[in-house]
KOLDOLO-193947 format. One record per residue (C-alpha): x negated, y negated, z; residue in three letters. Coordinates in steps of 0.001 Angstrom, whole numbers, padded with zeros to 6 digits, always signed. Example, Ala and Ser with C-alpha at 12.3 -4.5 7.8 and 13.67 -1.06 7.14 Angstrom:
! KOLDOLO-193947
-012300+004500+007800ALA/-013670+001060+007140SER/
***
This chain:
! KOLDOLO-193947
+000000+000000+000000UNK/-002884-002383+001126UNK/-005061-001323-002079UNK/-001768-002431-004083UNK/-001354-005546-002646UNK/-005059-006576-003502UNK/-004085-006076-006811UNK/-001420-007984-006704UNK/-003538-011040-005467UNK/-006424-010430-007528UNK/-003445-010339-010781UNK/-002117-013632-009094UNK/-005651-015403-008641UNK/-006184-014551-012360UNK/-003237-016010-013506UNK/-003975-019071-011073UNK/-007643-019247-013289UNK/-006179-018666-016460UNK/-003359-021423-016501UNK/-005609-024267-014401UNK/-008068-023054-017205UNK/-005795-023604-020252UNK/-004311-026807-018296UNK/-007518-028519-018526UNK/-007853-027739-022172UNK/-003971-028545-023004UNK/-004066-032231-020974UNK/-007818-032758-020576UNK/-009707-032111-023524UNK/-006698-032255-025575UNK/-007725-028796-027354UNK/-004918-025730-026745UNK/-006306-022581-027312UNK/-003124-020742-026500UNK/+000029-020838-028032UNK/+003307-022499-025836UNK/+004576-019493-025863UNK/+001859-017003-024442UNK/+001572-019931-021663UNK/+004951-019826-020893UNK/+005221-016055-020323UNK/+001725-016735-018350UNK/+003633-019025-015605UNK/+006995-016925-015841UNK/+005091-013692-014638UNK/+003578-016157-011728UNK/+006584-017525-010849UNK/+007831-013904-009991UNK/+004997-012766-008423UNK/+005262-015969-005974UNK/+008747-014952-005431UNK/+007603-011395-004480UNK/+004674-012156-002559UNK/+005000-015429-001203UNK/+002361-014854+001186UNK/-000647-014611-001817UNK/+001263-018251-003563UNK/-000844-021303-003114UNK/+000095-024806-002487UNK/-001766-025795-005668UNK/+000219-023636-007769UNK/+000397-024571-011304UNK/+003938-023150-010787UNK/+004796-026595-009147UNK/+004588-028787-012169UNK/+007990-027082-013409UNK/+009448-028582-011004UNK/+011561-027836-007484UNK/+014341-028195-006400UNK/+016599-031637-006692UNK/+015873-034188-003808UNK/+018226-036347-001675UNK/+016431-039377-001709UNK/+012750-041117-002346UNK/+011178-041666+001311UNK/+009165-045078+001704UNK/+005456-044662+001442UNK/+003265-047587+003173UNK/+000347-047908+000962UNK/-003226-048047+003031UNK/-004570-051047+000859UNK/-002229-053109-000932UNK/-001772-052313-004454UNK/-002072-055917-005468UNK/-001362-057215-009023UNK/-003352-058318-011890UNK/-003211-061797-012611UNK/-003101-062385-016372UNK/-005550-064186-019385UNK/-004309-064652-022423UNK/-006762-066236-024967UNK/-010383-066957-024709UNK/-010890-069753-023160UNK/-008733-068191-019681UNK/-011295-064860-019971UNK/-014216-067941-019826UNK/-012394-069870-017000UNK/-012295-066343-015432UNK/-015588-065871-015921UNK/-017007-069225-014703UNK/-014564-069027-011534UNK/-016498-065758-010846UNK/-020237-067880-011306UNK/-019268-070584-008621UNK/-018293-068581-006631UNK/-021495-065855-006435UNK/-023977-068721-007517UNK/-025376-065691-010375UNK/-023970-063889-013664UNK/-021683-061307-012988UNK/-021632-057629-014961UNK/-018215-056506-015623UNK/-016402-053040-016657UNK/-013763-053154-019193UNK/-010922-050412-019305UNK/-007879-050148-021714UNK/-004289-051481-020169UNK/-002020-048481-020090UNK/+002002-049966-020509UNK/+002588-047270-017844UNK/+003756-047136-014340UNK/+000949-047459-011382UNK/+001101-044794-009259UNK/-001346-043905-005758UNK/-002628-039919-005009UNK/-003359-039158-001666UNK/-006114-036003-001788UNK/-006629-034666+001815UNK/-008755-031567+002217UNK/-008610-031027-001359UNK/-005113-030797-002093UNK/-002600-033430-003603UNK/-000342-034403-000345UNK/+001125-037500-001594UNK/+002219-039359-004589UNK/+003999-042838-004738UNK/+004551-045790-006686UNK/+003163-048935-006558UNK/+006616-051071-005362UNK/+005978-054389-003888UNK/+001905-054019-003424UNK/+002574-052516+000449UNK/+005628-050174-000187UNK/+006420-047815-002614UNK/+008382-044928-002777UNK/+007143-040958-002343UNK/+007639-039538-005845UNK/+005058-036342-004754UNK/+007555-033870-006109UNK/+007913-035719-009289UNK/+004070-036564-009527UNK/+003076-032544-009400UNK/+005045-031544-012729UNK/+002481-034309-014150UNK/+000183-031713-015824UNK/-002906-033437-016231UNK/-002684-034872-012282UNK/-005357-032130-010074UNK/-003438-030583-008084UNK/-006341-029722-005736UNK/-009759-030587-006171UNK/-013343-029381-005061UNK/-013548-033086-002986UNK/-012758-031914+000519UNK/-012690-035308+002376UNK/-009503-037667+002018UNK/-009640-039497-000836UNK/-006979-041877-002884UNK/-006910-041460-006507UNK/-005007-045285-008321UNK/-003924-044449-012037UNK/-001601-045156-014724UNK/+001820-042740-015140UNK/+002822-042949-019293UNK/+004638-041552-022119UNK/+003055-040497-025404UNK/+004452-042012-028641UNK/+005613-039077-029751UNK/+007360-037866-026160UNK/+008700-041215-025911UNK/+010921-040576-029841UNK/+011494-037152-028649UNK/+013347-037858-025463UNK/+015066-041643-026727UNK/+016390-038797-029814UNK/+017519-036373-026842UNK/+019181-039313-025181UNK/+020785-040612-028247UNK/+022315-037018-029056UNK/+023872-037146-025815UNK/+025548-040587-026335UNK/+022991-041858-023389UNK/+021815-045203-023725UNK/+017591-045294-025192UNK/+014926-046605-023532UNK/+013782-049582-024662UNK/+009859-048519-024561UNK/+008001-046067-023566UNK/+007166-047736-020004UNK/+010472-048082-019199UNK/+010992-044200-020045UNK/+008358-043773-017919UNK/+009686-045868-014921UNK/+012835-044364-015287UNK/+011322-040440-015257UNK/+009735-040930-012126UNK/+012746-041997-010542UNK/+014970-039579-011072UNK/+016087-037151-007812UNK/+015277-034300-010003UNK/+011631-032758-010560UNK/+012948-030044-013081UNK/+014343-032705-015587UNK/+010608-034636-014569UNK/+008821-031841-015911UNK/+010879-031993-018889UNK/+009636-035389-020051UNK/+005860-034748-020579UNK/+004070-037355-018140UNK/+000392-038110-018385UNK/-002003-039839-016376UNK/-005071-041771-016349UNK/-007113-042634-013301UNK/-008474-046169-013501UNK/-009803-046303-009603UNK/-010241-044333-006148UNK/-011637-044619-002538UNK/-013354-042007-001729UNK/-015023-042138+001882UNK/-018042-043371+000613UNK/-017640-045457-003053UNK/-020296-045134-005484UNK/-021970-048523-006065UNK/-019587-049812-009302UNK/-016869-048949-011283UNK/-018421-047337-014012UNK/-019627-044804-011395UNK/-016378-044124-009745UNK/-014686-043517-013041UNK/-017810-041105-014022UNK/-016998-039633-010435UNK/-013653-039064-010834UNK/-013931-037394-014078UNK/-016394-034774-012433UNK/-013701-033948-009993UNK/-011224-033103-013227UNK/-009399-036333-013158UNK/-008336-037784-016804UNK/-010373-041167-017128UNK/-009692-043244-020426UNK/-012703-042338-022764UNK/-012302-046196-024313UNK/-013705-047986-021528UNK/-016571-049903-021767UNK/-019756-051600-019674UNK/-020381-055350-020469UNK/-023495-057375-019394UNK/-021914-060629-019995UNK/-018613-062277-020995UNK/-018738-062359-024570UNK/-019588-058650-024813UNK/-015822-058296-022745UNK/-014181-060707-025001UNK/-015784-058852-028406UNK/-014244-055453-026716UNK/-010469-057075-026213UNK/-010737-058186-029528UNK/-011927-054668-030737UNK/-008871-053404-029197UNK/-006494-055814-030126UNK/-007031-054636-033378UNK/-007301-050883-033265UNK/-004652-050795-030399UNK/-001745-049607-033087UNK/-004068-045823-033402UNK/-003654-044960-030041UNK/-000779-042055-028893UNK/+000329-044045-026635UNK/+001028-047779-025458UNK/-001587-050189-024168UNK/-000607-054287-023559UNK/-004504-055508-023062UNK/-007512-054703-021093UNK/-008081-054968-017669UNK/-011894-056365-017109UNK/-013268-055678-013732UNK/-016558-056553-012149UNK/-018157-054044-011991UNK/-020460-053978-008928UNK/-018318-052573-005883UNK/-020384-055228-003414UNK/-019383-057856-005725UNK/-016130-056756-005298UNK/-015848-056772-001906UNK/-017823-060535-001763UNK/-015209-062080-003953UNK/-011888-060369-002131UNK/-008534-061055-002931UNK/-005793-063554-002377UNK/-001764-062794-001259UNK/-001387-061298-004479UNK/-004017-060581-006727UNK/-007853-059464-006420UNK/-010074-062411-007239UNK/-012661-060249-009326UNK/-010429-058533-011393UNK/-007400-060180-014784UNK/-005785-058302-017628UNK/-006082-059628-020471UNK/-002254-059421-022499UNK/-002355-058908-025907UNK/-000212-061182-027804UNK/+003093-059956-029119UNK/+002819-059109-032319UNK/+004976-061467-034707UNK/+005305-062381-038177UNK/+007909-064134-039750UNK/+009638-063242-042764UNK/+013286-063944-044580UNK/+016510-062397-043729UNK/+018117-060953-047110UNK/+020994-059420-045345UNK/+022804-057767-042884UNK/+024138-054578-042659UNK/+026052-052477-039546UNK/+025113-048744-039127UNK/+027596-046648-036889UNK/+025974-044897-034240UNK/+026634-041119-033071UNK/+029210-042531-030291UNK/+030754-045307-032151UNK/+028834-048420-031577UNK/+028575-050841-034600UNK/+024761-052356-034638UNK/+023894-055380-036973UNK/+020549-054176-038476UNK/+018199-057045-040425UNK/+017408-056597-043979UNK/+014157-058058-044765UNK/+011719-058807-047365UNK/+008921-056861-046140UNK/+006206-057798-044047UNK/+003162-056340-042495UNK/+003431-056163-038468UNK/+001808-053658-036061UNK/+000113-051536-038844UNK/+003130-051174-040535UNK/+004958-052545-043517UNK/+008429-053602-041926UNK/+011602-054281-043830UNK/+013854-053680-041221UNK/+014704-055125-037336UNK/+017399-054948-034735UNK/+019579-057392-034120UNK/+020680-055425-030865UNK/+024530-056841-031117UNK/+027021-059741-032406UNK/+026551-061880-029704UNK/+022678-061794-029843UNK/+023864-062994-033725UNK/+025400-066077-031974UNK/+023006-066747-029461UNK/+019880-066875-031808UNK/+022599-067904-034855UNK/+021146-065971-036773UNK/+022186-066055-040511UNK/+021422-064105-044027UNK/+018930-066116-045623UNK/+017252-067148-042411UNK/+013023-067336-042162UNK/+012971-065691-038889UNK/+010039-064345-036117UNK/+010042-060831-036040UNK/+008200-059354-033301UNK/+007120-055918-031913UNK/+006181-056287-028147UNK/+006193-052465-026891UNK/+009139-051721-028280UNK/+009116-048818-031166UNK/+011861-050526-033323UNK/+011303-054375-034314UNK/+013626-057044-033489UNK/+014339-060423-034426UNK/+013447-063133-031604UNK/+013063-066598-033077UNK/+015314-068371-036410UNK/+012999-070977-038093UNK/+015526-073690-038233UNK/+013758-076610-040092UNK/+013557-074340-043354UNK/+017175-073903-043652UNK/+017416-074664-047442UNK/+021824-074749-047021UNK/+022037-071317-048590UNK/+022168-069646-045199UNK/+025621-067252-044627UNK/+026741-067457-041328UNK/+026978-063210-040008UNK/+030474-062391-038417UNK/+031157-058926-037205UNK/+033492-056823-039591UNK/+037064-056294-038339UNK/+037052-052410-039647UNK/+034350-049498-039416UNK/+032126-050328-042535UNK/+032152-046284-042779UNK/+035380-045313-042509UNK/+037639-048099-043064UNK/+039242-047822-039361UNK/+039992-051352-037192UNK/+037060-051972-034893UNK/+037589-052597-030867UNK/+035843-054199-028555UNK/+035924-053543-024784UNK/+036214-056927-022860UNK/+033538-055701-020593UNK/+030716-055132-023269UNK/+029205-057123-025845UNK/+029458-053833-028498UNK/+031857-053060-031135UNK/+033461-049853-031705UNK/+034837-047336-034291UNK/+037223-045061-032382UNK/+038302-042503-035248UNK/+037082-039395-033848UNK/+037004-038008-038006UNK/+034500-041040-039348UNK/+031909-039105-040899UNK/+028870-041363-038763UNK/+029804-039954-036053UNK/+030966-036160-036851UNK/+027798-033889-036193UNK/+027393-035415-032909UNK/+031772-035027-032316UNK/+031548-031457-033541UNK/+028172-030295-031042UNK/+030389-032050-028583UNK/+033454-030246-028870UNK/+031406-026654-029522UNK/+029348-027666-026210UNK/+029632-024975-023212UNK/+031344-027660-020625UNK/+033601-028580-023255UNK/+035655-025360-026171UNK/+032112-023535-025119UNK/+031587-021847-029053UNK/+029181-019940-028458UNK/+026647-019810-031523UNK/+027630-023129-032811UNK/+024275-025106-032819UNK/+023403-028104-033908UNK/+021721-026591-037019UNK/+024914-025124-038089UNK/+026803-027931-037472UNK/+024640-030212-039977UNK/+024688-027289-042490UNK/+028830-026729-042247UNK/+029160-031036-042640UNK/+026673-031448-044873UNK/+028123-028672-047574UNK/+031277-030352-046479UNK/+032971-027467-044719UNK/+034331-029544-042288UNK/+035108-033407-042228UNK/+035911-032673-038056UNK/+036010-030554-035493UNK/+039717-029215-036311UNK/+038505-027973-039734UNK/+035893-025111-037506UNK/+039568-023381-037334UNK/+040208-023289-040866UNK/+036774-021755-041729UNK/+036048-018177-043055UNK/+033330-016110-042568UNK/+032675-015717-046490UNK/+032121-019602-046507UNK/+029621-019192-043206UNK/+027740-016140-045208UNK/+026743-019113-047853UNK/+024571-020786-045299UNK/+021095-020380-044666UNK/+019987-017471-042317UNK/+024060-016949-041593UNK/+024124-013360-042587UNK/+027657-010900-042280UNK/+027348-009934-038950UNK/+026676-013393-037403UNK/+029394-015211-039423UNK/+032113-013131-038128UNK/+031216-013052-034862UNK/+031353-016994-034884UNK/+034757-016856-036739UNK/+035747-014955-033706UNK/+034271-017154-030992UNK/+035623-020037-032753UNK/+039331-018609-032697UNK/+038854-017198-029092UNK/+038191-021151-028297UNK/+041774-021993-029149UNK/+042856-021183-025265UNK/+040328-023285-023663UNK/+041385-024565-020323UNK/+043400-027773-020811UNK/+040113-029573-019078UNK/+038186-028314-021179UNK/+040026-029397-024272UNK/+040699-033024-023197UNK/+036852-033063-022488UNK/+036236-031980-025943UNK/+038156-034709-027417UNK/+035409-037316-026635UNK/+037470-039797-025267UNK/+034980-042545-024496UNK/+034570-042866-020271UNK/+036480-039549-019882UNK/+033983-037130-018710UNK/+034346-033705-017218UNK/+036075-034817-013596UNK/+038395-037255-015497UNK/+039130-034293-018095UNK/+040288-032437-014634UNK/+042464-035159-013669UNK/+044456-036053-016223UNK/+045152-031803-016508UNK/+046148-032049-013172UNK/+048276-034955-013533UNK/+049638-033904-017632UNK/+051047-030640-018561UNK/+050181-031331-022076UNK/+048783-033485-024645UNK/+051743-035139-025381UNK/+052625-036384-022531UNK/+049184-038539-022582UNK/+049852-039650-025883UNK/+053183-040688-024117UNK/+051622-042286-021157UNK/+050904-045892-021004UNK/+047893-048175-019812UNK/+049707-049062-016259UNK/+050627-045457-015647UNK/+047190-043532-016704UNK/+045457-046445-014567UNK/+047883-045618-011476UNK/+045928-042559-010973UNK/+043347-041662-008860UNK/+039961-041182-010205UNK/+040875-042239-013603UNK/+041382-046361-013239UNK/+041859-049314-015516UNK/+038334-048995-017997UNK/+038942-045455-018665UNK/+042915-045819-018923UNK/+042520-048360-021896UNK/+040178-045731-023645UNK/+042432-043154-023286UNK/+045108-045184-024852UNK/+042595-046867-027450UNK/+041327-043495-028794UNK/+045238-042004-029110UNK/+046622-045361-030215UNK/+043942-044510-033662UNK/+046375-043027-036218UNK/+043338-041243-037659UNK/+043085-039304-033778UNK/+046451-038162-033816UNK/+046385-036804-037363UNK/+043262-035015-035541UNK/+045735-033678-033114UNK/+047999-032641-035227UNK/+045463-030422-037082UNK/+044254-028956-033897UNK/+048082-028029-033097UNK/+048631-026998-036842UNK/+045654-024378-035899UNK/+046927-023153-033094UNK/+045011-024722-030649UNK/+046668-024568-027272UNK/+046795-028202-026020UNK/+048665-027472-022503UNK/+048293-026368-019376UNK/+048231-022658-019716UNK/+047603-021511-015827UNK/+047841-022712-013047UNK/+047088-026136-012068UNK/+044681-026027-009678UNK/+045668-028926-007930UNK/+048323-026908-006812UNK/+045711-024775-004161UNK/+045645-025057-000676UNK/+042657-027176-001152UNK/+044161-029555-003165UNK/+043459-033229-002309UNK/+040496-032525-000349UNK/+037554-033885-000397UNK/+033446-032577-000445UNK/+030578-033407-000617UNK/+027009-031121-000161UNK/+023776-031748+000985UNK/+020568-029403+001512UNK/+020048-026632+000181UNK/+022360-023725+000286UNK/+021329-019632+000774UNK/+024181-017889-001137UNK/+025330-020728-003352UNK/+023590-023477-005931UNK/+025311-026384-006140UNK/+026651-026111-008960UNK/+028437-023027-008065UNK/+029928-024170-004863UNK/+031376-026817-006750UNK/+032829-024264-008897UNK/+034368-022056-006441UNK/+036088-025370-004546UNK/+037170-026636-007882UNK/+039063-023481-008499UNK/+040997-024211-005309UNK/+042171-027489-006136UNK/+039042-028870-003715UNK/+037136-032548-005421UNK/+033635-032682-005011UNK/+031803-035771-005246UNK/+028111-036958-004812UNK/+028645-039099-002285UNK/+029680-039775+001589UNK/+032236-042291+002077UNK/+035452-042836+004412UNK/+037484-040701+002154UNK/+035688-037683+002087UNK/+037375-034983+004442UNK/+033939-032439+004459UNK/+030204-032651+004269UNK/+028617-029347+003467UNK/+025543-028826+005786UNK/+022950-026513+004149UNK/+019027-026637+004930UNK/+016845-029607+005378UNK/+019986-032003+004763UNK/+019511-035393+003197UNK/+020769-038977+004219UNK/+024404-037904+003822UNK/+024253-035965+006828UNK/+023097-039418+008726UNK/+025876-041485+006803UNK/+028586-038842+007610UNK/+028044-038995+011405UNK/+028702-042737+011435UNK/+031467-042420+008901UNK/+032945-039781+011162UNK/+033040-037530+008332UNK/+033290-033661+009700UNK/+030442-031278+009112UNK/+031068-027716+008143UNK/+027936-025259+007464UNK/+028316-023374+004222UNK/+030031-020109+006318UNK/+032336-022228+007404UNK/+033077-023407+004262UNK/+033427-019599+002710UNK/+035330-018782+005374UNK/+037809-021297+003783UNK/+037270-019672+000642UNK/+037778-016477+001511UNK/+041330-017688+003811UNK/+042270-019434+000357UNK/+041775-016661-001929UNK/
***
């Protein structure tokens, strides 16, 4: 038994070599020598081995970059030494005031270090006894918040380290170019709003409760500083340093004697900055001797021996030739800029957003127009500045278009947002993205219908919307690529067994802007049919609970769309049922209740204890407030548990709470 367990750990400190190994060659060197898929089957036999011998798992696991286990809430890390900020230059002559500042004040010349500007997010490592303990943001300088959790599924961030005395480890969290299109395309798919840039991505991934989804997003990191218990003499060491310790260090960094050799590197930069993978905004130049440092100090809120200096933003200015407005996936009409074509960024560009109509007004912008077109970070270039004393009395003034410029239907515009909508659930801009929508699991839950499919059945004009998937035949799915016999009847089938979807489940598929899944549930708990919220109006869908006045008026927006109700008719026509064909499961002894769950549970996730309290009529929400009726107590509880006590909400441990299961069953 013994001899086997040895094995076991000497399997498990192999695996532990082999994917630190192919880590460092992956996010390091930037040179994979293993496919993504033998590494993943590498860390899925680790992860079960951990789970079966928990007592040969270490806590610098690769394992833990995939991420844990969803957290309540960020704690408040109080940062040692203040991350200060940088103040800014911004031409020449500010890097030479810099620089002359820095003279008086020594009474010598001053050697500086000159490192690229990562448009990241600053983040502190704490390293104590070799092993990553803490992770946080930068905040306001003094407090940040504890983002450790999210910090380990960053892949090229040591987990441990051969350094055994406490050491903190300053760097720059960011995006890659190309991870920064593939999530905003992810995001866009799911009618989520983009990021504007990459940073913000980036701000926005390390924020989020969980590490799973983190890991997801492909962080990287660059160390640009550290305090170890006793510095090397300068910068250029401790960067050299940190490298030899397996930290990622910016190879484009650079040692200058004087000021003009820093000023010849930012323009360098300035100019190749546009080849990079990822984002940089300027260079950060740094004195480099660590006692000159330390003479010069700091003031409330910068250090005194250290400025960025910002690139400009990069403009040119060209003529507007026209507008036009492209429908997006969920409906939103966006003014996009014609132009005669320019060169910007490395790029010839000949188009830029105008975001929305009223940014039209605000800049009055018109067709015609010599205009400043700028890329500042962003991926997509926008319009910022009209050139107003060239107006030649040609210029046509831009007015947003009453009806969908694809499918003809009248436009509406929610008195709460600045964006313009097409509601016909059948235009063709929007389709692909209606059809995954309605095939998706939480919604008719089609299995086999992928997006691939999808854009093959539209684009041989199969379907014109999701009714037609009920009309379709599996001779006409045999005529698309890899769709062979077999697998096109067997989606005919799941396709037809879709037609007695729960009633949720169907008003969910709809799309019905602001009606998500818990709204689908309460207007099938409130409606025996579809009819009957066709029939309802604005006053009496807002009169109920959960549902409210902004999702009300897009219920009766999307059914008061003659081209939506033609799409109902079809789904009836098909046999679609489009009623409440069980139970209504407001009608359990549950009913009317209200949860909410915190820690972590032993026989349940989450997600299924919502599930089996949802079947009783039970509504589960995310947060404690005076209305909730139980808090579900599992271990290491969060915050809620704190706000329920003053609340007075009642506490229940998850036993309890399948005891009630089990008495309502």
């Amino acid at each position: 038994m013994e001899r086997n367990k040895e094995k076991i750990k000497q399997k498990m400190d192999e695996l532990y070599r082999l994917i630190n190994y192919y880590d460092e060659k992956y996010y390091i060197e930037d040179n994979p020598v293993i496919s993504d898929e033998e590494y993943d089957k590498l860390v899925h036999q680790l992860i079960e081995l951990e789970q079966q011998y928990p007592e040969f798992a270490r806590p610098d696991s690769p394992t833990k970059r995939v991420g844990g286990k969803p957290i309540e809430q960020f704690k408040t890390v109080v940062h040692e030494k203040p991350m200060l900020s940088i103040d800014n230059t911004y031409n020449e002559e500010e890097i030479k005031e810099f620089d002359n500042r820095l003279k008086r004040l020594l009474g010598r010349a001053v050697e500086y270090f000159c490192e690229l500007k990562i448009d990241g997010v600053a983040v502190s490592l704490i390293y104590e006894q070799g092993i990553l303990t803490v992770g946080a943001t930068r905040g306001d300088g003094f407090r940040g918040d504890d983002v450790t959790e999210n910090i380990r599924t960053v892949r090229d961030i040591p987990l441990s380290i051969s350094y055994r005395g406490k050491l903190e480890v300053r760097g720059e969290v960011y995006m890659q170019k190309k991870d920064f299109e593939r999530l905003n395309s992810e995001k866009i798919k799911n009618n989520e709003e983009p990021f504007a840039n990459p940073r913000n991505a980036t701000a926005g991934s390390l924020k989020l409760l969980d590490p799973r989804e983190v890991s997801r997003r492909h962080l990287r990191f660059f160390a640009y500083g550290g305090f170890f218990e006793q510095n090397p003499p300068t910068q250029e060491e401790i960067l050299k340093t940190l490298e030899e310790y397996g930290f990622p260090v910016n190879p484009h960094r650079r040692f200058a004697r004087n000021i003009q050799e820093v000023i010849d590197f930012c323009h360098e930069w300035e100019s190749k900055r546009n080849q990079l993978p990822y984002a940089i905004d300027g260079i950060v130049i740094k004195v480099n001797s660590l006692r000159d440092q330390e003479i010069l100090g700091a003031t409330s809120k910068s250090p005194r021996w250290m400025v960025a200096y910002k690139f400009p933003a990069e403009q040119a200015t060209t003529i507007i030739k026209d507008v036009i407005v492209q429908v997006g996936r969920t409906g939103i009409l966006t003014p996009v800029a014609i132009l005669e074509p320019v060169h910007l960024a490395g790029t010839i560009v000949s188009r830029a957003s105008l975001h929305n109509f009223d940014e039209i007004k605000r800049l009055d912008v018109r067709i015609n127009d010599r205009v400043f077109v700028e890329k500042a970070g962003e991926i997509i270039p926008k319009v910022v500045k009209v050139i107003k004393d060239v107006r030649k009395g040609n210029e046509i003034i831009i007015n947003p278009p009453k009806t969908c410029p694809v499918c003809g239907t009248p436009v509406t515009r929610d008195p709460d947002e600045v964006a313009y909508r097409c509601q016909n659930a059948s235009c063709p801009a929007q389709i692909k993205e209606r059809i995954i929508h309605f095939a998706s699991r939480r919604a008719m839950n089609i299995q086999g219908l992928g997006e691939k499919i999808v854009n093959n059945l539209v684009d041989s004009n199969l379907v014109k919307d999701f009714a037609d998937l009920y009309d379709l035949k599996p001779e006409q799915l045999e005529q698309i690529e890899r769709m062979g016999e077999i697998s096109s009847r067997k989606l005919v089938e799941n396709i037809q067994a879709s037609k007695n979807a729960p009633f949720a489940n169907i008003i969910y598929a709809l799309g019905i802007r602001h009606i998500g899944e818990r709204a689908s549930e309460v207007l099938a708990e409130n409606f025996s049919d579809i009819d009957e919220i066709i029939r309802a109006d604005e006053q009496k869908l807002a009169s109920i609970a959960e549902i409210g006045p902004v999702a009300a008026r897009s219920i009766r927006e999307f059914f008061d769309n003659p081209a939506n109700i033609e799409l109902i008719k079809k789904l009836k026509k098909a046999g679609v049922s489009l009623k409440q064909t069980g139970p209504v499961e407001k009608k359990g002894k549950l009913s009317g209740m209200r949860f909410v769950i915190t820690g972590t549970l032993k026989n349940f996730t989450r997600e299924e204890m919502k599930t089996e309290l949802k079947k009783l009529g039970a509504r589960v929400s995310e947060s404690v407030s005076k209305e909730t009726d139980y808090l579900i107590v599992g271990e290491n509880p969060g915050s809620k548990l704190e706000k329920a006590r003053k609340l007075g909400v009642k506490t229940i441990s998850e036993e309890e709470v399948l005891k009630m299961i089990k008495r309502e069953i």
